[in-house]
C-alpha positions as CSV (number, residue, x, y, z in Angstrom):
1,X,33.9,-25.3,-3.2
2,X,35.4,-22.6,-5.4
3,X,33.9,-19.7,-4.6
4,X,35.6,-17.3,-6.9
5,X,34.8,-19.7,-9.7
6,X,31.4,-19.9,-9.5
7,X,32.0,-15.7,-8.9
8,X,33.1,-15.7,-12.7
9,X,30.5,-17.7,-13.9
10,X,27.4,-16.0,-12.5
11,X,29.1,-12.4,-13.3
12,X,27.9,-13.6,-17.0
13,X,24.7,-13.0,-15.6
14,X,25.1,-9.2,-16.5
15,X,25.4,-10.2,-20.1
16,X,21.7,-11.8,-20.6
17,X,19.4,-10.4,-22.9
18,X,17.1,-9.2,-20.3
19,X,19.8,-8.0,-18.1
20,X,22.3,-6.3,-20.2
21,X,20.4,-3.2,-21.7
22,X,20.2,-2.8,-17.6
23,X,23.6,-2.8,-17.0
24,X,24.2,-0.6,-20.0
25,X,22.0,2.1,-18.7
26,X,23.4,1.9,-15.7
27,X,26.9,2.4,-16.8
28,X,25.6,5.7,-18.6
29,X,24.5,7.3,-15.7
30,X,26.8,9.8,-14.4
31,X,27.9,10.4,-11.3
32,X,26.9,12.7,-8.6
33,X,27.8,14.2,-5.5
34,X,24.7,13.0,-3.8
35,X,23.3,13.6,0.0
36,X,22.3,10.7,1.7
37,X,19.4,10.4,4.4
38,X,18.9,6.6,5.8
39,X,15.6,6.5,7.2
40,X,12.3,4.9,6.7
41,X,12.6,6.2,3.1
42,X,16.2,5.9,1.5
43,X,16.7,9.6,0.3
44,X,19.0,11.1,-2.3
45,X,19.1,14.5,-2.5
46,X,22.1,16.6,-4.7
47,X,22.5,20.5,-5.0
48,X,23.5,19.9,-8.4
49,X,21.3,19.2,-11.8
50,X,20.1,15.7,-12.2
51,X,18.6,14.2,-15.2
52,X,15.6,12.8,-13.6
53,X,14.2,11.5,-17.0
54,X,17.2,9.4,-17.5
55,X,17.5,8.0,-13.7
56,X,13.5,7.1,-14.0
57,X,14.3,5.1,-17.5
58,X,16.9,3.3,-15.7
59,X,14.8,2.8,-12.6
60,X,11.5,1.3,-14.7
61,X,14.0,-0.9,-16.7
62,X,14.9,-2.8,-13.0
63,X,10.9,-3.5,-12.4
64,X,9.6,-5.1,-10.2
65,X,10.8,-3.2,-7.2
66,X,9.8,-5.2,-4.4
67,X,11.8,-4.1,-0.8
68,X,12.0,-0.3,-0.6
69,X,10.8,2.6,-0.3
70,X,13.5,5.0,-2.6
71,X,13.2,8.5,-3.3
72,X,16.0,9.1,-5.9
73,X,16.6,13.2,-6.2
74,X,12.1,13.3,-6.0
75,X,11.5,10.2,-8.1
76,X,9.9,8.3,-5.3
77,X,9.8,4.4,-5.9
78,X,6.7,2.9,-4.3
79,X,8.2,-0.6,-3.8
80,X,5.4,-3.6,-3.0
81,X,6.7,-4.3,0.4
82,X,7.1,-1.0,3.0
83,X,10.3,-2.5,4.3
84,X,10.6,0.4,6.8
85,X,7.7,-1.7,8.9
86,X,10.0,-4.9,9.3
87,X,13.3,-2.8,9.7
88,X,11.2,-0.7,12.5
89,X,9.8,-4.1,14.1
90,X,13.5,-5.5,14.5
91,X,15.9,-2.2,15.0
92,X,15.1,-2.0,18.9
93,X,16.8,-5.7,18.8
94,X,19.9,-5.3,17.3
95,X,23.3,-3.7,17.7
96,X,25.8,-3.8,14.4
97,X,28.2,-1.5,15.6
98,X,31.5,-3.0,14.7
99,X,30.2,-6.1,13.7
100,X,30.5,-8.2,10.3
101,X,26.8,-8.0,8.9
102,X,25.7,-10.9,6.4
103,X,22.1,-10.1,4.6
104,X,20.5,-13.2,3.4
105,X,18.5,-12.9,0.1
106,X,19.2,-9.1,0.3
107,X,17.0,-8.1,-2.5
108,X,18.0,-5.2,-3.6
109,X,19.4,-4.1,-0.2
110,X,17.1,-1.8,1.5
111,X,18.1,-3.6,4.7
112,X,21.9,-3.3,4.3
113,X,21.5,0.4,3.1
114,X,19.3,1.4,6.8
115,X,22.2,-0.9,8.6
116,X,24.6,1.5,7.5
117,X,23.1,3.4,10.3
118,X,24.9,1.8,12.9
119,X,28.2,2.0,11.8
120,X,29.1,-2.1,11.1
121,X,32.4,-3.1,10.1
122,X,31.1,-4.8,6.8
123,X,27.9,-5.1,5.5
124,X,28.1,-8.5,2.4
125,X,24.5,-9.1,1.0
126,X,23.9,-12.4,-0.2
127,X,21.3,-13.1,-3.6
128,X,22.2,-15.0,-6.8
129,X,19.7,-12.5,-8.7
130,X,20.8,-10.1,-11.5
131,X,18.3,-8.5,-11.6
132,X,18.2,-7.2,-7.7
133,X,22.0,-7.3,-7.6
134,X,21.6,-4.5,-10.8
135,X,19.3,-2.5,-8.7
136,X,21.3,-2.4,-6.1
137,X,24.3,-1.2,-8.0
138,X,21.9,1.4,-9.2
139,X,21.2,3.0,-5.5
140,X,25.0,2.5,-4.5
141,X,26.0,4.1,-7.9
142,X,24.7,7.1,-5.6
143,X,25.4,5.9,-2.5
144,X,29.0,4.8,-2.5
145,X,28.8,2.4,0.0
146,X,31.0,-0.1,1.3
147,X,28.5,-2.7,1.2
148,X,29.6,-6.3,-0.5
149,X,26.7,-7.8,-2.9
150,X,27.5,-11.4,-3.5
151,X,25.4,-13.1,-6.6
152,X,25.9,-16.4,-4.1
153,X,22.9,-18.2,-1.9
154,X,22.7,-19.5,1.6
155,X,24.4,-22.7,0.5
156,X,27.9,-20.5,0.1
157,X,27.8,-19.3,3.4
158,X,29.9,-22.1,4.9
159,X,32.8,-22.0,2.3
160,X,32.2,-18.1,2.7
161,X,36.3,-16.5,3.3
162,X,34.8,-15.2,6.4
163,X,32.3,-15.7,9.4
164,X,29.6,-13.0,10.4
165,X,28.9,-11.9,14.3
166,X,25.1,-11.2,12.3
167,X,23.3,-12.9,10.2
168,X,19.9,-11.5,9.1
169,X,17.6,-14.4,6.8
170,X,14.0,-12.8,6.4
171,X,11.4,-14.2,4.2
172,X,13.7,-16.8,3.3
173,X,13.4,-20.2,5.2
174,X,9.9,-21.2,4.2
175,X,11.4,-21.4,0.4
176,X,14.1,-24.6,1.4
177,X,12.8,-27.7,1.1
178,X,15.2,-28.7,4.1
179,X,14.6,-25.9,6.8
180,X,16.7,-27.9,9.4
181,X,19.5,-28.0,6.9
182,X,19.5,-24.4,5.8
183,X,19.5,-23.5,9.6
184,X,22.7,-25.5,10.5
185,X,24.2,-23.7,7.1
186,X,23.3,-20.6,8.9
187,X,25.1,-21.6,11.8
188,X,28.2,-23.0,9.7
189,X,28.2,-19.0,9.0
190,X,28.4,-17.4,12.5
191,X,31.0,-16.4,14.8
192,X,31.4,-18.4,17.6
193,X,28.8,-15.7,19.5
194,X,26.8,-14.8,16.6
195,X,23.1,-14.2,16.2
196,X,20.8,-14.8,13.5
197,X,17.4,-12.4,13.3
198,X,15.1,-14.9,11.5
199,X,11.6,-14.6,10.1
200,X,9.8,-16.7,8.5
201,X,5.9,-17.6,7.4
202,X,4.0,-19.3,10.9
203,X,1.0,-20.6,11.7
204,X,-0.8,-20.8,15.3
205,X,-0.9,-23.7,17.7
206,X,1.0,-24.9,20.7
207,X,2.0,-28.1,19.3
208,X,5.4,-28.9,17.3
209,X,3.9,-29.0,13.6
210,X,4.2,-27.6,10.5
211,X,1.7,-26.8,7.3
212,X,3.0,-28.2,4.3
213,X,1.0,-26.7,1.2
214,X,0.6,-29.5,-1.7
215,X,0.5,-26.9,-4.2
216,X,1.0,-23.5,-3.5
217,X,0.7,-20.8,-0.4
218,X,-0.8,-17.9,-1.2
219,X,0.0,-18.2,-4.5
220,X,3.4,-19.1,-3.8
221,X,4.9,-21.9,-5.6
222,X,7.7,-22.7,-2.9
223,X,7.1,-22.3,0.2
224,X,7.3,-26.2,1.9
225,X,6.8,-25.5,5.2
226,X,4.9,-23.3,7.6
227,X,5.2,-24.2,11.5
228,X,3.9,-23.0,14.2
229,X,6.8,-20.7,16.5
230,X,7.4,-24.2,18.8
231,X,8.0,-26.1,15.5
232,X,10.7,-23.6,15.0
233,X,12.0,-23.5,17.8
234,X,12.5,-27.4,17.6
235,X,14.1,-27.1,14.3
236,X,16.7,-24.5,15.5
237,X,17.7,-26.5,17.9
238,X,18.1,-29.9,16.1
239,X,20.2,-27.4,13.9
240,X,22.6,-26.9,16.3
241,X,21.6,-23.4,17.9
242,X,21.1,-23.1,22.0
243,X,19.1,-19.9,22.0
244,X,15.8,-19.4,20.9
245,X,14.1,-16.2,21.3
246,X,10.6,-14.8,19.9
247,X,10.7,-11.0,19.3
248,X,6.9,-11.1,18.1
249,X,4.3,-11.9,15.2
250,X,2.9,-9.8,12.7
251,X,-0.3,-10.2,10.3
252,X,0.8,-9.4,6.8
253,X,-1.2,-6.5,6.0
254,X,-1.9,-4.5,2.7
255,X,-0.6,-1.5,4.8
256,X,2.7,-3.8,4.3
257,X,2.8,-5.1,1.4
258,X,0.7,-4.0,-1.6
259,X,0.3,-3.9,-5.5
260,X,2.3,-0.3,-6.8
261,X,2.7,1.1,-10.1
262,X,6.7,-0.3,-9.8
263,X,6.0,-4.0,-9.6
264,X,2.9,-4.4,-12.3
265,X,1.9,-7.4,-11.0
266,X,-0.1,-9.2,-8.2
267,X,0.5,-8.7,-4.5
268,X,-1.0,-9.2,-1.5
269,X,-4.7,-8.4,-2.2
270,X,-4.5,-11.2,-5.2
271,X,-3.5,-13.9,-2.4
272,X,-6.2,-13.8,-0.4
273,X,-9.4,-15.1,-0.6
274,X,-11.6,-12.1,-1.3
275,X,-14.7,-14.0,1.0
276,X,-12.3,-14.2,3.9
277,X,-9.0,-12.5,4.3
278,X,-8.2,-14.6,6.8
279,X,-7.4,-16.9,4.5
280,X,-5.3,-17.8,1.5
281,X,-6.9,-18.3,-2.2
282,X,-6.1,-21.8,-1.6
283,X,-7.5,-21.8,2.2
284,X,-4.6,-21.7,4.6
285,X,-4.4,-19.4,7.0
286,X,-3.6,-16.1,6.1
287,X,0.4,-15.4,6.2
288,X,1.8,-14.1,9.3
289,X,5.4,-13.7,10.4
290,X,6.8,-15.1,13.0
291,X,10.1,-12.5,14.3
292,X,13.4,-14.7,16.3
293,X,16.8,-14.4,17.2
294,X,19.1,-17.6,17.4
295,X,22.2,-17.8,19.0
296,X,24.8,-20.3,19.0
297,X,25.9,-20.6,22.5
C-alpha cells in the first residue's frame, strides 16, 4: 500500500466546496505569539491584540465541534463531549514520556493536544476527515505543535512508516463491522511492548456475547456490535493480544456529553428514550463505556 499516494489524493479534500472557504479562512488568520495552558480546558491566551471576531467566524465555519472544550483568547467553544472527563478517567494509567503516541480517530485532537503534557516523542493522530483535520490546523495554527495529523484510518496503521509504543482507539471499535479484525490491525501497529488504551460501547453480563443493533444504537447508524467486557476480552485475545486489563465503566451522562450552541444538532438527550433513560430510543440499554488496556506480550 502506497501511503504517500493515497496522502496526495485525500489532501484534495481541502479543495471541496464545503471545505475550502474553511481552509481559506484559515490561511487568513494571522499569526500570534500565543500562551498555551493544557488542562481540562485547552487555553490560548496572548498579550497582544487579537481579532476575536475573525477567529469566532473561522471557528463557527468548522461546526460541529464535538471533542473539546477550547477557549481561544476568551472565545470559549462548548464542544458536545467534555473530553476533559475521559482524559481525567484514563491519565492516572498512562505514561507517554518518550514514547511514539498514535491517536486513533483523533477528532480534532483534544487528546493529542493534553498528551503534549507528558512530553512524548511524537504525537501522529489518525482521521480521514477534513473537516476535523481543518479544525485541528486551526488550534495548532496557535499552538505550534509537533503533533502529525494523518487524513488516514485504522486500516493504514500496518503499512504506517513506523510502529507506536501507544496506541489510544476511543469511541471507535463499535463502528467496524469486523472488531476482531480492526484489533489485530491495532496490534500490526504496536511496538513489540506496546499498549493500546481502548474504549468502546458495552453492555452487562457475565457471559461472552455481544448486542448487535438491526438498525441503529442510540441513533447511531453504525455501531455493529456492543459486548459485554468478557466478550471483549475474548476478541482481544483471538486478535492476537496476551493482556487484558479493565480500568473501569462509565454511564454516558449529559454531564458528558450534551447538545451546545457549537454542534446545532442532536446529542445525547435526543438518544434516549425520554420514559426511561436507561434506555435507548430504540430500547437497548443505555450506552456505557467500557475503559481497557491491551498489551501485546
Amino acid at each position: 500500500m502506497n501511503l504517500n499516494e493515497i496522502r496526495e489524493e485525500r489532501q484534495k479534500w481541502m479543495t471541496w466546496k464545503n471545505i475550502a472557504p474553511v481552509r481559506e479562512a484559515l490561511n487568513a488568520l494571522p499569526l500570534i505569539d500565543t500562551e498555551v495552558a493544557l488542562a481540562d480546558t485547552v487555553k490560548l491566551t496572548s498579550a497582544n491584540a487579537v481579532d476575536l471576531e475573525a477567529i469566532e467566524k473561522a471557528a463557527r465555519m468548522m461546526m460541529p465541534w464535538r471533542k473539546g472544550p477550547f477557549d481561544l483568547f476568551g472565545l470559549f467553544i462548548d464542544t458536545e463531549w467534555r473530553s476533559n472527563q475521559k482524559y481525567n478517567f484514563l491519565r492516572p494509567h498512562f505514561d507517554l514520556r518518550g514514547k511514539k503516541v498514535a491517536d486513533i480517530g483523533c477528532n480534532n485532537g483534544y487528546y493529542m493536544f493534553r498528551f503534549l503534557e507528558d512530553d512524548p516523542a511524537k504525537v501522529v493522530g489518525f482521521d480521514p476527515s477534513a473537516l476535523f483535520k481543518s479544525q485541528f490546523d486551526f488550534i495548532n495554527h496557535y499552538v505550534k505543535s509537533d503533533i502529525v495529523y494523518e487524513l488516514l484510518g485504522v486500516e493504514h496503521l500496518p503499512f504506517y512508516e513506523e510502529k507506536f509504543d501507544v496506541i489510544f482507539c476511543l469511541g471507535v471499535l463499535y463502528h467496524r463491522s469486523d472488531p476482531i479484525a480492526m484489533l489485530k490491525t491495532l496490534g500490526q501497529g504496536l511496538e513489540e511492548r506496546g499498549e493500546v488504551y481502548l474504549d468502546t460501547f458495552i453492555i452487562d453480563g457475565d457471559e461472552p456475547y455481544a448486542l448487535t443493533p438491526k438498525e441503529s444504537y442510540s441513533k447511531i447508524t453504525n455501531v455493529y456490535f456492543v459486548p459485554t467486557l468478557k466478550a471483549l476480552e475474548n476478541w482481544c485475545y483471538r486478535a492476537g493480544f496476551k493482556s487484558f486489563e479493565v480500568l473501569g465503566t462509565v454511564i454516558t451522562t449529559s454531564d458528558e456529553q450534551r447538545k451546545t450552541e457549537w454542534i446545532e444538532s442532536y446529542s445525547l438527550e435526543d438518544f434516549l428514550d425520554p420514559d426511561d433513560n436507561s434506555k435507548t430510543v430504540e430500547g437497548y440499554p443505555a450506552p456505557k463505556r467500557g475503559y481497557v488496556r491491551i498489551k501485546k506480550g
